[in-house]
C-alpha positions as CSV (number, residue, x, y, z in Angstrom):
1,X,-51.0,-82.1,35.8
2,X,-50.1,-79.6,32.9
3,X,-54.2,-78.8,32.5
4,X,-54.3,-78.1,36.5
5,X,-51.3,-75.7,36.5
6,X,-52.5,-74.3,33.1
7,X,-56.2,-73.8,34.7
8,X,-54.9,-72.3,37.9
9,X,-52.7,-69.8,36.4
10,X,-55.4,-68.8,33.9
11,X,-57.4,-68.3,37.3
12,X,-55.1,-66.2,38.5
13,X,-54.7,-63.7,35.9
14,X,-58.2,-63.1,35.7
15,X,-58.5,-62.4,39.5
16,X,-55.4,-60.2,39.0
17,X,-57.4,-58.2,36.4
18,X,-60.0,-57.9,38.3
19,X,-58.5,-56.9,41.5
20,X,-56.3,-54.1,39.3
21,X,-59.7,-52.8,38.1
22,X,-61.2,-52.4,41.6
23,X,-58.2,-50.9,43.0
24,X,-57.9,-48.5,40.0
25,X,-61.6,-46.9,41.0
26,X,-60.5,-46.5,44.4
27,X,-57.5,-45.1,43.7
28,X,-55.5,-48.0,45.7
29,X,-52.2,-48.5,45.1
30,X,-52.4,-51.0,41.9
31,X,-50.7,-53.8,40.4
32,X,-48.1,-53.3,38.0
33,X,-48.2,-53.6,34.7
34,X,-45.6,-55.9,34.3
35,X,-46.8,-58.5,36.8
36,X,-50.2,-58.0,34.8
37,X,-48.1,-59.0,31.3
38,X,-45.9,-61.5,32.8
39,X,-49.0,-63.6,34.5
40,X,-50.3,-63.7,30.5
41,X,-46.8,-64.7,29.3
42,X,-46.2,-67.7,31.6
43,X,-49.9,-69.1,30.9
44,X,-52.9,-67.3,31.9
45,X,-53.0,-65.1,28.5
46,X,-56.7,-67.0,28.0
47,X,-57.5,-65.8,31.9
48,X,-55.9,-62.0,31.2
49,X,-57.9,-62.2,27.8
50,X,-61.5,-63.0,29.7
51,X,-60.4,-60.7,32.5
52,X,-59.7,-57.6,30.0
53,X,-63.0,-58.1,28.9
54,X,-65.2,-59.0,31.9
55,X,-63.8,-55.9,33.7
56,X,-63.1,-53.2,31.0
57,X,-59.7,-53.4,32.2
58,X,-56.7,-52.4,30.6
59,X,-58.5,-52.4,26.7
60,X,-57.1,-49.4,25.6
61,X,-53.3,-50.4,25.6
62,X,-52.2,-52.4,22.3
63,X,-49.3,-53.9,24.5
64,X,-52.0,-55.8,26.2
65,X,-54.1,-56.9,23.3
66,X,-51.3,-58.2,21.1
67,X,-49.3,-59.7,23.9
68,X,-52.1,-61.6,25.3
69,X,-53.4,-62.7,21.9
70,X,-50.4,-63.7,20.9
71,X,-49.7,-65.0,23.8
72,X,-52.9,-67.1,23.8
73,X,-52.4,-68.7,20.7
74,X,-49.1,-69.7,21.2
75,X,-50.5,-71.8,24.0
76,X,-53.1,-73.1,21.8
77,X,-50.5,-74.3,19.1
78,X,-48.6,-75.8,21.9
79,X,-51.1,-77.5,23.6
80,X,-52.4,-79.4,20.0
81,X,-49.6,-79.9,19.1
82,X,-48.2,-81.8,22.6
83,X,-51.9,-83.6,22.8
């Protein structure tokens, strides 16, 4: 049940990233930054991690790096540590 949530959420953030990049070249009206943070800080730092990557998105802001990497390993501890 945990692995499902954890998987969809990760899903999400990385289909958030992506659709923040494509509305950032049109100029559309994008997704704020803190929706973009909080998505990685509830779970889906691994998803905002892949989608930073994949799509060039957001790269240049430390905030994003250390809170998502951070972030990510936090969830790794917990999840070794729960198994």
């Amino acid at each position: 049940m945990i692995q499902s949530l954890f998987l969809i959420i990760n899903l999400a953030a990385l289909i958030l990233f992506g659709v923040d990049k494509a509305r950032a070249k049109t100029h559309q009206r994008r997704i704020p930054e803190r929706i973009l943070l909080g998505i990685g800080l509830i779970g889906g730092a691994w998803g905002a991690l892949l989608g930073m990557n994949l799509f060039r998105h957001k790269t240049r802001k430390p905030i994003f790096w250390i809170t998502m990497i951070l972030t990510a390993l936090f969830y790794l501890w917990l999840f070794v540590n729960l198994a």
